[in-house]
C-alpha atoms as one frame of an Amber mdcrd trajectory, in Angstrom:
protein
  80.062  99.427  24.240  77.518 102.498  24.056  77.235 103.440  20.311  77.059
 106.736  21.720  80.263 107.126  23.781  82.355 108.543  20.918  79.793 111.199
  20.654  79.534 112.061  23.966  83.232 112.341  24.789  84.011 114.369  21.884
  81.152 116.973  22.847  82.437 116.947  26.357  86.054 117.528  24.647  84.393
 120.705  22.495  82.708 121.992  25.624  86.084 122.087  27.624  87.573 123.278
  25.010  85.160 126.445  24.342  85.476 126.912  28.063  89.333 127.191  27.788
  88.816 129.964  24.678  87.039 131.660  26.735  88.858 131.662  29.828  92.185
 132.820  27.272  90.153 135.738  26.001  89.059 136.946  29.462  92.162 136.167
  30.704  94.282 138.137  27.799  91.421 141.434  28.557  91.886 141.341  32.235
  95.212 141.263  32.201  96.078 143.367  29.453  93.674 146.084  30.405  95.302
 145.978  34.364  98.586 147.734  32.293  96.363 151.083  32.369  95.404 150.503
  28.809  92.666 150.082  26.460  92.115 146.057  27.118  90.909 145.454  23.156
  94.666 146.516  22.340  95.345 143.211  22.846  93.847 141.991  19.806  95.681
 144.415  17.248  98.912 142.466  15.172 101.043 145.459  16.136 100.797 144.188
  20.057 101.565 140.370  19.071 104.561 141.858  16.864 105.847 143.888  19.749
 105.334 140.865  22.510 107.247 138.159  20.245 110.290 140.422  19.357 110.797
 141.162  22.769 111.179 138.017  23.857 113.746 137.515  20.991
């Protein structure tokens, strides 16, 4: 076996996983900022606050 597999799959791993980040982030601006709003309103605590107690 390659000595350098492990290294390789792992920095494939961190690439797809830096690709999903940023697809989340895009994601959360685009759709946040289709509601008419300001799109960086997404970040604030006070929108994460509202979102989870209204889905209690």
């Amino acid at each position: 076996m390659d000595p350098e597999y492990p290294k390789r799959i792992f920095h494939h791993i961190k690439i797809w996983l830096i690709i999903a980040a940023i697809a989340l982030i895009l994601g959360l601006l685009i759709g946040f900022g289709m509601g008419g709003s300001n799109p960086f309103k997404v970040f604030l605590p006070s929108t994460w606050i509202h979102f989870f107690n209204f889905l209690r």
